[in-house]
mmCIF file as gemmi writes it, N, C-alpha and C atoms, coordinates in Angstrom:
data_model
loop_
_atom_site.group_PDB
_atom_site.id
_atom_site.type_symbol
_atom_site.label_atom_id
_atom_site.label_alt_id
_atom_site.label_comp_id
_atom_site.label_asym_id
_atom_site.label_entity_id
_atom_site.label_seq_id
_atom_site.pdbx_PDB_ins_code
_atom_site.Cartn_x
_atom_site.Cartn_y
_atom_site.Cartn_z
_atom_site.occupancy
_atom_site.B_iso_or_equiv
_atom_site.pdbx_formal_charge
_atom_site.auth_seq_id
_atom_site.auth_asym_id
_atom_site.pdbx_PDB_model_num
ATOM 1 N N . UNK Axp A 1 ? 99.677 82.595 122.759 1 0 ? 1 A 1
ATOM 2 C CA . UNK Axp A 1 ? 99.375 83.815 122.05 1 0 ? 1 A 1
ATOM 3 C C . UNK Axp A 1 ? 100.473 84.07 121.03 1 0 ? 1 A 1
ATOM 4 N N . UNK Axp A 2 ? 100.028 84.548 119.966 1 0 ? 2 A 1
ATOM 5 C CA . UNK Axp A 2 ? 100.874 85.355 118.775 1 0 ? 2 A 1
ATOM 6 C C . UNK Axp A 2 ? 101.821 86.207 118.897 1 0 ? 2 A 1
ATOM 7 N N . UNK Axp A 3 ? 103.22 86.479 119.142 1 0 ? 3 A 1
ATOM 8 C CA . UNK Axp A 3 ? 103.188 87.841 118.7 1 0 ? 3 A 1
ATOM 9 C C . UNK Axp A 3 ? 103.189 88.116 117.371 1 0 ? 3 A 1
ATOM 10 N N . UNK Axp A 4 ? 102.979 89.841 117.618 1 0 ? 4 A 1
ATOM 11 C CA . UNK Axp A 4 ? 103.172 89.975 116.24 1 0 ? 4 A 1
ATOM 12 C C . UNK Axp A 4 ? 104.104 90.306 115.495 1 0 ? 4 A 1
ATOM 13 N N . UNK Axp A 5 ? 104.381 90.287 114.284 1 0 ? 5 A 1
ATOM 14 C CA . UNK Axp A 5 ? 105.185 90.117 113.592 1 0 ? 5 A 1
ATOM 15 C C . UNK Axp A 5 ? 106.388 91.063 113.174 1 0 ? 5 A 1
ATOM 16 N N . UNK Axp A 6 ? 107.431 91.471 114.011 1 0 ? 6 A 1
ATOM 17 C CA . UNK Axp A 6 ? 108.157 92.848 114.221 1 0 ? 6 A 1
ATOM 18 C C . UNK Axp A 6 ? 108.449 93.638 112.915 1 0 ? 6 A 1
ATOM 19 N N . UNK Axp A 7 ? 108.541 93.381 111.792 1 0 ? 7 A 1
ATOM 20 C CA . UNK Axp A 7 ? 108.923 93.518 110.495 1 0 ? 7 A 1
ATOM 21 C C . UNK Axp A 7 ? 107.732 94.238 110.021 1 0 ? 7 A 1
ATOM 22 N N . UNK Axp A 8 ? 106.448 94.128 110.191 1 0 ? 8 A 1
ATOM 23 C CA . UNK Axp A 8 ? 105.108 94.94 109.663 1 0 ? 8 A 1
ATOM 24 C C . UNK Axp A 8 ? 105.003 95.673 110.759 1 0 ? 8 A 1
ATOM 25 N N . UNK Axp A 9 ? 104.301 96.997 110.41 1 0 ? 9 A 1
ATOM 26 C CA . UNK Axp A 9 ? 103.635 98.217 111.771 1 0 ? 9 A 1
ATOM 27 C C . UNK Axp A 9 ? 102.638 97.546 111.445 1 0 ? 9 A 1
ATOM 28 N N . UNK Axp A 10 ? 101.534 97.463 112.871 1 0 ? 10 A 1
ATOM 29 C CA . UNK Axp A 10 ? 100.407 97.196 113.059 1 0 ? 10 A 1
ATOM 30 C C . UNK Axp A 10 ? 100.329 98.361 114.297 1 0 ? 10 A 1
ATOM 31 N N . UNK Axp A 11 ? 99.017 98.443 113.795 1 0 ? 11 A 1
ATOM 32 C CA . UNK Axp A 11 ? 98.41 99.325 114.868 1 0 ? 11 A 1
ATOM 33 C C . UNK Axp A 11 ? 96.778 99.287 114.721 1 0 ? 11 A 1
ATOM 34 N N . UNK Axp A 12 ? 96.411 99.402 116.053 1 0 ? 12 A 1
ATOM 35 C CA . UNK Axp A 12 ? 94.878 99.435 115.752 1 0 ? 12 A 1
ATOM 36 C C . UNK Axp A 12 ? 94.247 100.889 116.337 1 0 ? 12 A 1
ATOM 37 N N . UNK Axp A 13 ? 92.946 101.621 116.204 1 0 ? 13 A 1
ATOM 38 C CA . UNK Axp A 13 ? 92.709 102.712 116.776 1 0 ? 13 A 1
ATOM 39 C C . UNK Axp A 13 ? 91.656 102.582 116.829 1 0 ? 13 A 1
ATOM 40 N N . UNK Axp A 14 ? 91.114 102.744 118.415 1 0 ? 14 A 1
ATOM 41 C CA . UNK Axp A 14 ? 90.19 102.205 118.639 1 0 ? 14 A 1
ATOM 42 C C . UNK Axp A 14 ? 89.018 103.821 118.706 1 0 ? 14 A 1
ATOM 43 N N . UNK Axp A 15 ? 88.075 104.241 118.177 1 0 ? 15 A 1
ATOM 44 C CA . UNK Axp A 15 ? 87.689 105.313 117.988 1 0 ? 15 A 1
ATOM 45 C C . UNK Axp A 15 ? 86.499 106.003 119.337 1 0 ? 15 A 1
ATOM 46 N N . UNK Axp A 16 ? 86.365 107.277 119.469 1 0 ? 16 A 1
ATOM 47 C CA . UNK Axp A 16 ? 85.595 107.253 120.289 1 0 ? 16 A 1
ATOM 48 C C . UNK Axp A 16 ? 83.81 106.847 119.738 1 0 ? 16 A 1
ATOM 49 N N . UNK Axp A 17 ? 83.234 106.284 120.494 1 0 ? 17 A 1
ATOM 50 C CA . UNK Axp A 17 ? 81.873 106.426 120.293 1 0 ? 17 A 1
ATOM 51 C C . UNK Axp A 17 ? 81.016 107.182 120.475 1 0 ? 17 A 1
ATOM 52 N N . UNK Axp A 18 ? 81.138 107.894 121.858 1 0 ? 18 A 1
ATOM 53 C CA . UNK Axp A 18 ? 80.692 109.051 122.363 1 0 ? 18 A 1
ATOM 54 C C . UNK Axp A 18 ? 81.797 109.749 122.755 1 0 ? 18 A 1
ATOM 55 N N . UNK Axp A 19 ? 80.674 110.985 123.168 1 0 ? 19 A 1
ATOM 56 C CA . UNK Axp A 19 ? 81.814 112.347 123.885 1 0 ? 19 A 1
ATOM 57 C C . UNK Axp A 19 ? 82.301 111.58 125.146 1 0 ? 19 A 1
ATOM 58 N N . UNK Axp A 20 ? 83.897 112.267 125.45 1 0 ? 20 A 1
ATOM 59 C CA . UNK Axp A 20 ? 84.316 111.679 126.527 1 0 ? 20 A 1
ATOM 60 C C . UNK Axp A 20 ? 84.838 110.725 126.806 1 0 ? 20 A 1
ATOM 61 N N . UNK Axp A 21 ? 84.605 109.672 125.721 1 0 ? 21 A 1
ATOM 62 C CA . UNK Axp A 21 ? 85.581 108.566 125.77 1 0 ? 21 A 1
ATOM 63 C C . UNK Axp A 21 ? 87.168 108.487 125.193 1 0 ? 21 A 1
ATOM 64 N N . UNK Axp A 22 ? 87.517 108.032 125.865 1 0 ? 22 A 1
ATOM 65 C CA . UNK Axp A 22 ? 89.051 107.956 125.556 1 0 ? 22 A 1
ATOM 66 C C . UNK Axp A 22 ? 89.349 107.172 124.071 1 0 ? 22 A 1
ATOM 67 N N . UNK Axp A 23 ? 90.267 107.938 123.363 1 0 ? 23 A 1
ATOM 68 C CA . UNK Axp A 23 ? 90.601 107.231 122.082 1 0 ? 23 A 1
ATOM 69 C C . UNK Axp A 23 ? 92.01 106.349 122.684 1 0 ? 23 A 1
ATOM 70 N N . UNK Axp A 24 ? 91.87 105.23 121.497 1 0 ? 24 A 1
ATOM 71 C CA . UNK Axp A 24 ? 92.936 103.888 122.292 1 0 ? 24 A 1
ATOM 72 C C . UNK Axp A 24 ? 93.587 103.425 121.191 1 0 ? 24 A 1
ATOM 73 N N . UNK Axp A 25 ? 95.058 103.782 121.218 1 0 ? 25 A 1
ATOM 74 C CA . UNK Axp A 25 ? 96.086 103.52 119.852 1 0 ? 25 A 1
ATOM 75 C C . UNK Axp A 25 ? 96.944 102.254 120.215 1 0 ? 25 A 1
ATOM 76 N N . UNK Axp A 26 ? 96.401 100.942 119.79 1 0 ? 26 A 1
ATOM 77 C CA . UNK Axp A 26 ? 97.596 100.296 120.124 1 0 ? 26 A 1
ATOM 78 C C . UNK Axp A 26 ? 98.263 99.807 118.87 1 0 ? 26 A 1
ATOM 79 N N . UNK Axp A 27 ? 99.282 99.139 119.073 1 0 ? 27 A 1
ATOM 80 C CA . UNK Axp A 27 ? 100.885 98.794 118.272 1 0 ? 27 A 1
ATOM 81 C C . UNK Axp A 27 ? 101.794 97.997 118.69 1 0 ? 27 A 1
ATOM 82 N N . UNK Axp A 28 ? 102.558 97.574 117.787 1 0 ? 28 A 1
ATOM 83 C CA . UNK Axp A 28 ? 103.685 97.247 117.871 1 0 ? 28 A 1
ATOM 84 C C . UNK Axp A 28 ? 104.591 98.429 117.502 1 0 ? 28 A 1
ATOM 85 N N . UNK Axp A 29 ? 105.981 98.277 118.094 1 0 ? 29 A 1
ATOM 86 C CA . UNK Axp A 29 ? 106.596 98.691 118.143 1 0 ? 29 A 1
ATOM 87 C C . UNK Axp A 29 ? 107.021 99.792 116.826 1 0 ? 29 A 1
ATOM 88 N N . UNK Axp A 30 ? 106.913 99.113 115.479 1 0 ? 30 A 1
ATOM 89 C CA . UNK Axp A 30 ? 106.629 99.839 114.065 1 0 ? 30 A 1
ATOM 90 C C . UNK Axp A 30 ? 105.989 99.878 113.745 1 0 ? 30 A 1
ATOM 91 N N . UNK Axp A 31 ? 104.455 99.892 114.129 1 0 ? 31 A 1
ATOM 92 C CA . UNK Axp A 31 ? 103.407 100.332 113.79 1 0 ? 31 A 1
ATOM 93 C C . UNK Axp A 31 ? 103.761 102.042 114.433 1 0 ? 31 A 1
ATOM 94 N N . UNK Axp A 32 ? 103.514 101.646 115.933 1 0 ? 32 A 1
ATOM 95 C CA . UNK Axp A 32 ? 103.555 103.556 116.543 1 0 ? 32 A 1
ATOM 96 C C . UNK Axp A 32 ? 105.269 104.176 116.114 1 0 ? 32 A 1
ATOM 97 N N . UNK Axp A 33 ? 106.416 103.724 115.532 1 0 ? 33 A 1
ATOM 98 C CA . UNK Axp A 33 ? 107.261 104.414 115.044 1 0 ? 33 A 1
ATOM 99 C C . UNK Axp A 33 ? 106.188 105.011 113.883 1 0 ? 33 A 1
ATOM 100 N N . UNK Axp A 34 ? 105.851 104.229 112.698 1 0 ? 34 A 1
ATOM 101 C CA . UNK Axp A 34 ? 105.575 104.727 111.589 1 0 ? 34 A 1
ATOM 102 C C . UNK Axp A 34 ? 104.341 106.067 111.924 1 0 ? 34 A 1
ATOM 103 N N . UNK Axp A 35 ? 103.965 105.51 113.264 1 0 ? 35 A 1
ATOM 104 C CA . UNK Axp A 35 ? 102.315 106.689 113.164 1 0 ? 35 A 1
ATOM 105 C C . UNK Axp A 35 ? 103.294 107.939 113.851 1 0 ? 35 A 1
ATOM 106 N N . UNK Axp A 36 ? 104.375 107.49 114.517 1 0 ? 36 A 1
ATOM 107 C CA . UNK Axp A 36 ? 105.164 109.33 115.096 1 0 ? 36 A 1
ATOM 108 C C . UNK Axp A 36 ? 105.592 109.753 114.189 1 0 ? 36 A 1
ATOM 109 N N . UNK Axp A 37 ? 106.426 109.108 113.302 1 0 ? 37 A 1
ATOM 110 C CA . UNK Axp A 37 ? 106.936 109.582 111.726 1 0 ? 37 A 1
ATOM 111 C C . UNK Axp A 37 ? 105.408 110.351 111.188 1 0 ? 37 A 1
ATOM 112 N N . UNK Axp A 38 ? 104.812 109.658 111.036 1 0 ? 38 A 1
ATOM 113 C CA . UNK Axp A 38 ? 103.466 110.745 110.618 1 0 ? 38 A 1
ATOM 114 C C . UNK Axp A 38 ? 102.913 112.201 111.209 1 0 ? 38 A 1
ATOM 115 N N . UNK Axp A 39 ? 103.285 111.863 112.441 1 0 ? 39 A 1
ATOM 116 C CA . UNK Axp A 39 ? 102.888 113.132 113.379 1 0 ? 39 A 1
ATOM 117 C C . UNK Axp A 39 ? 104.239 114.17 113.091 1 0 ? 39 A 1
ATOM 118 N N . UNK Axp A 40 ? 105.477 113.437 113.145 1 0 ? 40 A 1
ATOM 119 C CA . UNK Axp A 40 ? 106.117 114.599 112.761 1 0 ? 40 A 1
ATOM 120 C C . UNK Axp A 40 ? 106.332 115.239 111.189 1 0 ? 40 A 1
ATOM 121 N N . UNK Axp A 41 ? 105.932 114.188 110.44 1 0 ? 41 A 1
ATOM 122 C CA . UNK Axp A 41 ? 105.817 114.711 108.953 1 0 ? 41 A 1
ATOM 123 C C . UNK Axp A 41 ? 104.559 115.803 108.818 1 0 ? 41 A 1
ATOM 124 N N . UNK Axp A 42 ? 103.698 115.737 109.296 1 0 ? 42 A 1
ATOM 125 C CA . UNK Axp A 42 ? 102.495 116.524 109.173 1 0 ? 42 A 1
ATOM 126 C C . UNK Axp A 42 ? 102.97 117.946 110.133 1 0 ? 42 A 1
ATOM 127 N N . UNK Axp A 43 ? 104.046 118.035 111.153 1 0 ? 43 A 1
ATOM 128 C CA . UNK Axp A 43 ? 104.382 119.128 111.791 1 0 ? 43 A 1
ATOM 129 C C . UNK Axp A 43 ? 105.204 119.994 110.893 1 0 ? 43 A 1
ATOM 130 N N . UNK Axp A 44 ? 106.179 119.185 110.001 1 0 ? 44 A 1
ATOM 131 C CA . UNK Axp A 44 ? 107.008 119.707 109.551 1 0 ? 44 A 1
ATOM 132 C C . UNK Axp A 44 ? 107.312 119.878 108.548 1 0 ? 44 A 1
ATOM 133 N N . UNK Axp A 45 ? 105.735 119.833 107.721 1 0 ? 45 A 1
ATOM 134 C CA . UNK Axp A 45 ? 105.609 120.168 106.269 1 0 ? 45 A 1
ATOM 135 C C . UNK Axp A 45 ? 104.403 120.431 106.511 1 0 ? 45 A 1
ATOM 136 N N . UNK Axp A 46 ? 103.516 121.772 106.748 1 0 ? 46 A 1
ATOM 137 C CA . UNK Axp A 46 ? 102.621 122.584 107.08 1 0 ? 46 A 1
ATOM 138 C C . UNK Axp A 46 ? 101.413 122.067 105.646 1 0 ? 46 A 1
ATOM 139 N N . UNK Axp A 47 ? 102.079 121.619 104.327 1 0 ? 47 A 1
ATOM 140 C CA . UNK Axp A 47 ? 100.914 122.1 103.3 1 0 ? 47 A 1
ATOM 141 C C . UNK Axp A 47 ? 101.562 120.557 102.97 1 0 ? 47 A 1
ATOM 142 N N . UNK Axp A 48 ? 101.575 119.92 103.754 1 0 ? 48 A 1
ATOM 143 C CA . UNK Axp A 48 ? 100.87 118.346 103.264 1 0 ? 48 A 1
ATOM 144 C C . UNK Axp A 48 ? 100.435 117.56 104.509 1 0 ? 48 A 1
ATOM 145 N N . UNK Axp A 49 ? 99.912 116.248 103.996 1 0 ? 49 A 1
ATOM 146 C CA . UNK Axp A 49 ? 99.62 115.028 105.121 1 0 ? 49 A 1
ATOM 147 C C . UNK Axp A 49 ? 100.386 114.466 105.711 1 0 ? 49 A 1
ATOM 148 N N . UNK Axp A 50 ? 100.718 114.097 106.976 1 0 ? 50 A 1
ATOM 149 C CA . UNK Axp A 50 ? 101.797 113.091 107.344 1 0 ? 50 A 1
ATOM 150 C C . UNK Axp A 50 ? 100.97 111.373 107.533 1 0 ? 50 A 1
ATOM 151 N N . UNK Axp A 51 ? 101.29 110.291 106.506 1 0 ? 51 A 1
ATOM 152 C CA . UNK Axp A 51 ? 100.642 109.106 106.161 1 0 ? 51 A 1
ATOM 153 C C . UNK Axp A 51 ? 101.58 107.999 107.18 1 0 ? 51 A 1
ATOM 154 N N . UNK Axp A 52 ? 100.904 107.327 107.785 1 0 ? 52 A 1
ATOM 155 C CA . UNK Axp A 52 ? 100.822 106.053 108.098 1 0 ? 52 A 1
ATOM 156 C C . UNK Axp A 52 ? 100.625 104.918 107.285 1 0 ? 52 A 1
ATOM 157 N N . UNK Axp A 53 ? 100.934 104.245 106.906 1 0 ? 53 A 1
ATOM 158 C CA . UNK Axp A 53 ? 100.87 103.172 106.205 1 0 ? 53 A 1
ATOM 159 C C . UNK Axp A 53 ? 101.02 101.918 106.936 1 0 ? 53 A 1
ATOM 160 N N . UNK Axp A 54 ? 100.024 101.076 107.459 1 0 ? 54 A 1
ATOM 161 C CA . UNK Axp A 54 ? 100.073 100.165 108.881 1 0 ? 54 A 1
ATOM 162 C C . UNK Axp A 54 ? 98.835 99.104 108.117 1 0 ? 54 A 1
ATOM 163 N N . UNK Axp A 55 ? 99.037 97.821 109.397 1 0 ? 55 A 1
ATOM 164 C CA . UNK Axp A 55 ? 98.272 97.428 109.139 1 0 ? 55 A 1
ATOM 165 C C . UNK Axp A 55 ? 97.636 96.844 110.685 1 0 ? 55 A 1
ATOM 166 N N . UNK Axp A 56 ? 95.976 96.5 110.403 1 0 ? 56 A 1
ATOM 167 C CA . UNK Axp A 56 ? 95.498 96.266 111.764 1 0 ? 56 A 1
ATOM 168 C C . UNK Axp A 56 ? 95.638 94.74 111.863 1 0 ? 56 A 1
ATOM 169 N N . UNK Axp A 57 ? 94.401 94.663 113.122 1 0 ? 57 A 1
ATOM 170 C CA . UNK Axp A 57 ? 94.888 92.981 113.201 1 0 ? 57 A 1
ATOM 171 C C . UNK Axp A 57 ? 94.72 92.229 112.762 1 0 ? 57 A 1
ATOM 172 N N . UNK Axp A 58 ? 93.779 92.241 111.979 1 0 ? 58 A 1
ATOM 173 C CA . UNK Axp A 58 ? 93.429 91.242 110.924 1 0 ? 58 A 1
ATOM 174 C C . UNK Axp A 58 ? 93.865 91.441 109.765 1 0 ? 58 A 1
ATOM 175 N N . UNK Axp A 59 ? 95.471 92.106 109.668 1 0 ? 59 A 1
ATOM 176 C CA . UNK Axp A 59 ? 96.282 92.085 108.836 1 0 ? 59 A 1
ATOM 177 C C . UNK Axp A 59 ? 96.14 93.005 107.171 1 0 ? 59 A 1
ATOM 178 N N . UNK Axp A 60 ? 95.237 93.143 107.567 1 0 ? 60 A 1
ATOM 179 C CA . UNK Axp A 60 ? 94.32 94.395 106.423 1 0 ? 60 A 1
ATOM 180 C C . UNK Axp A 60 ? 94.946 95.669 106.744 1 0 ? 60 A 1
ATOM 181 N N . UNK Axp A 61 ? 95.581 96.35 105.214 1 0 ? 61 A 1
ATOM 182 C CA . UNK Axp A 61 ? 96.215 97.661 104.847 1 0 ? 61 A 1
ATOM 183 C C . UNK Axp A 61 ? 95.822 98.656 105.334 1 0 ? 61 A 1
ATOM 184 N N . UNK Axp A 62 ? 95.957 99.795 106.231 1 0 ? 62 A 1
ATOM 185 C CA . UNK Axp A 62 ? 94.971 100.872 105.669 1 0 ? 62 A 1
ATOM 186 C C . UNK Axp A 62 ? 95.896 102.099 105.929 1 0 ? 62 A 1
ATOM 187 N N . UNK Axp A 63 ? 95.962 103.168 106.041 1 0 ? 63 A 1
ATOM 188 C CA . UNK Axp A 63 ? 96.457 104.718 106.084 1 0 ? 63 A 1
ATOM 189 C C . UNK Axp A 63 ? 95.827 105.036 107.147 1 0 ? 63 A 1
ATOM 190 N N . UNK Axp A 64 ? 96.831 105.715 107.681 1 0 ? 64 A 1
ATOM 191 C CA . UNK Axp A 64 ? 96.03 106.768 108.767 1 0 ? 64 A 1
ATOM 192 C C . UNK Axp A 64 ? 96.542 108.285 108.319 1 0 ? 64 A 1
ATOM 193 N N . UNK Axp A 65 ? 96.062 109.168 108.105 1 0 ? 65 A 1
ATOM 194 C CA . UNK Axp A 65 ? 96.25 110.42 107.322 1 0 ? 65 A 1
ATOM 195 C C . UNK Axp A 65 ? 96.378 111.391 108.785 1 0 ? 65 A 1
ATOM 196 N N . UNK Axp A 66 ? 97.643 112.386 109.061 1 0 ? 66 A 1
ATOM 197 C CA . UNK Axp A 66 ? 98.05 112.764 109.82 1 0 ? 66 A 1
ATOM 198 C C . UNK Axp A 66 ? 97.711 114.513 109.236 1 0 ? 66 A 1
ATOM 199 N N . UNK Axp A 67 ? 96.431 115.387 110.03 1 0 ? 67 A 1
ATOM 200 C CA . UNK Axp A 67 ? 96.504 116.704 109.108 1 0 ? 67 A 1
ATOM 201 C C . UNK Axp A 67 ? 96.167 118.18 110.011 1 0 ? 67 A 1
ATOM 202 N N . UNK Axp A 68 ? 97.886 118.817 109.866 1 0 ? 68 A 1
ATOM 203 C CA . UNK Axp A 68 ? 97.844 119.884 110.913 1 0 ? 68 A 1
ATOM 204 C C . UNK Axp A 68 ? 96.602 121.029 110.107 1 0 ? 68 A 1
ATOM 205 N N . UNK Axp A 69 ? 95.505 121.139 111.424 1 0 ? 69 A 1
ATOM 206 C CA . UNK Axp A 69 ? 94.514 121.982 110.973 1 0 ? 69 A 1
ATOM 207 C C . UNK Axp A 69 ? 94.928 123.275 112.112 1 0 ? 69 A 1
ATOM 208 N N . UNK Axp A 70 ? 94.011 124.569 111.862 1 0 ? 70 A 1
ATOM 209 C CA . UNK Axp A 70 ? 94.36 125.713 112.339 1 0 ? 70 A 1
ATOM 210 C C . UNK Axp A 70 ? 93.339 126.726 112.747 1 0 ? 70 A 1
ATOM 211 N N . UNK Axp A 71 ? 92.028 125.965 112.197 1 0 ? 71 A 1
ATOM 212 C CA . UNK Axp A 71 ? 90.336 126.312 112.965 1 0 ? 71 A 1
ATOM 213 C C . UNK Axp A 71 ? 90.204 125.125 113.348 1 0 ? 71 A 1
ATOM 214 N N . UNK Axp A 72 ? 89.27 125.681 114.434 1 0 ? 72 A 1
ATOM 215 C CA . UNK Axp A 72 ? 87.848 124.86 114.841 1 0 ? 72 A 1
ATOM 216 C C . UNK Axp A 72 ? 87.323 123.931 113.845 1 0 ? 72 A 1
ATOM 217 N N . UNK Axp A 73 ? 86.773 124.866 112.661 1 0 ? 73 A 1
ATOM 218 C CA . UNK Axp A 73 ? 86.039 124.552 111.813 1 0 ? 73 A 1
ATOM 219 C C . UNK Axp A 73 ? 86.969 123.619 111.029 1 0 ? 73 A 1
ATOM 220 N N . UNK Axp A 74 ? 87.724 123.292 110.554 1 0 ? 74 A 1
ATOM 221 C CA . UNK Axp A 74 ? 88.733 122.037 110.19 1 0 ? 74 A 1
ATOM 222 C C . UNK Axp A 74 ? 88.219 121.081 110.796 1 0 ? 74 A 1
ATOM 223 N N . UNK Axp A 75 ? 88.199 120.974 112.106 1 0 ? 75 A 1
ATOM 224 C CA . UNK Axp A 75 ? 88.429 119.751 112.852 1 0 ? 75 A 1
ATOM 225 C C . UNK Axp A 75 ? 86.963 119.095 112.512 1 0 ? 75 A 1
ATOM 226 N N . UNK Axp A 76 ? 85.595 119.805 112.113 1 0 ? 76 A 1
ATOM 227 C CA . UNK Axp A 76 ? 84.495 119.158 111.797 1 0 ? 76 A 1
ATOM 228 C C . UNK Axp A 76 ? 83.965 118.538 110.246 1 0 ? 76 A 1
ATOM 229 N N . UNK Axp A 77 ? 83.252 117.68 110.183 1 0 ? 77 A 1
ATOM 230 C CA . UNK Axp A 77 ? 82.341 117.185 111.816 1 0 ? 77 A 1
ATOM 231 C C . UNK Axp A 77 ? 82.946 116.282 112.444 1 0 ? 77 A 1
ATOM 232 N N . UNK Axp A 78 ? 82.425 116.657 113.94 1 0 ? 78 A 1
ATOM 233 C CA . UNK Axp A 78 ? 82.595 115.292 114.541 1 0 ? 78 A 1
ATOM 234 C C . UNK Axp A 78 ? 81.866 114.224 114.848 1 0 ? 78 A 1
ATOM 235 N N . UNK Axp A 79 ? 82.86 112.679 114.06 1 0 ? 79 A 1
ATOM 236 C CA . UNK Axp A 79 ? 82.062 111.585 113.858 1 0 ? 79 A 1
ATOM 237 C C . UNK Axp A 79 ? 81.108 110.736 114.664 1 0 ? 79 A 1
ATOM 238 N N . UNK Axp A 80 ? 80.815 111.354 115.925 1 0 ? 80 A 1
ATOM 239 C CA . UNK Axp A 80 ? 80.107 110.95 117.339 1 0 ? 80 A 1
ATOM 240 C C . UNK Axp A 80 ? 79.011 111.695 116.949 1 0 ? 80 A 1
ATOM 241 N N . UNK Axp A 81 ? 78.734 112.719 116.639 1 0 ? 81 A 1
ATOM 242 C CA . UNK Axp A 81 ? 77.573 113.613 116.874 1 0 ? 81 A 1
ATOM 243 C C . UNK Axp A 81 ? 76.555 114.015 115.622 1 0 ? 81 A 1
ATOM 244 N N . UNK Axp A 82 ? 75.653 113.698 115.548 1 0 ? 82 A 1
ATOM 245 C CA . UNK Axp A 82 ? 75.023 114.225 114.745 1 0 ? 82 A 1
ATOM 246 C C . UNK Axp A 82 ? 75.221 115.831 114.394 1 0 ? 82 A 1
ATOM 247 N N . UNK Axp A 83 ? 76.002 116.147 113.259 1 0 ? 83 A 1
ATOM 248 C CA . UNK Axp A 83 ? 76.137 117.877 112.643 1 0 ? 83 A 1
ATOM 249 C C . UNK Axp A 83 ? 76.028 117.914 111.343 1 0 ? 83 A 1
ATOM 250 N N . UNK Axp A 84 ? 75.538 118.863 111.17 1 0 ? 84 A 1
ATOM 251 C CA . UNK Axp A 84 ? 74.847 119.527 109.934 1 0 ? 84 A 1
ATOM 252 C C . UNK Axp A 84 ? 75.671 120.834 109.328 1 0 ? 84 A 1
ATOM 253 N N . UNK Axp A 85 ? 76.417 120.246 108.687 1 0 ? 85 A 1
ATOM 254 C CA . UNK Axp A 85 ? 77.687 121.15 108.067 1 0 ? 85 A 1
ATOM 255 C C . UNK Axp A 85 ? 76.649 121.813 106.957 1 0 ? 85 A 1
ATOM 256 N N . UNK Axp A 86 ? 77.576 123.429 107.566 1 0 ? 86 A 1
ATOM 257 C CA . UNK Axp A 86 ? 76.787 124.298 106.776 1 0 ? 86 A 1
ATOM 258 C C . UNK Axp A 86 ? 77.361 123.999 105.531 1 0 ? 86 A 1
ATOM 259 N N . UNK Axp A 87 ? 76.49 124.426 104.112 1 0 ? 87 A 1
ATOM 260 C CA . UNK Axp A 87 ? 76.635 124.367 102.965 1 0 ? 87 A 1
ATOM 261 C C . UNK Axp A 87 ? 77.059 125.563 102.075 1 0 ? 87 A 1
């Protein structure tokens, strides 16, 4: 087996499908530094994003966008369920 490569964050996130299932973050070691750096950048600057910049396993770029919300209504929709955001 591979490891991976300590110098790049990788991380993968594995999403829920349905209600109830457990969401599943895995990493290397600078992958989940860079995604806590995100969680605390997004705590501690209220009126921006805290960004991830990682890559998964098949070595492909992507962002994970870190964003302190303060309704309910923020947090929708959710991507499991069929909803019909009011207009």
């Amino acid at each position: 087996m591979n490891d991976l490569t300590p110098e790049y964050p990788f991380i993968h996130v594995y999403a829920q499908q349905k209600v109830h299932q457990p969401v599943i973050i895995k990493g290397n070691t600078e992958g989940l530094c860079v995604l806590l750096n995100a969680l605390i950048c997004a705590l501690a600057n209220r009126d921006s994003n805290g960004v991830a910049e990682v890559f998964c396993g098949d070595a492909e770029a992507f962002e994970v966008i870190v964003r302190l919300v303060n309704t309910h209504d923020e947090l929708l929709p959710i991507p499991y369920q069929n909803y019909n955001e009011p207009k």
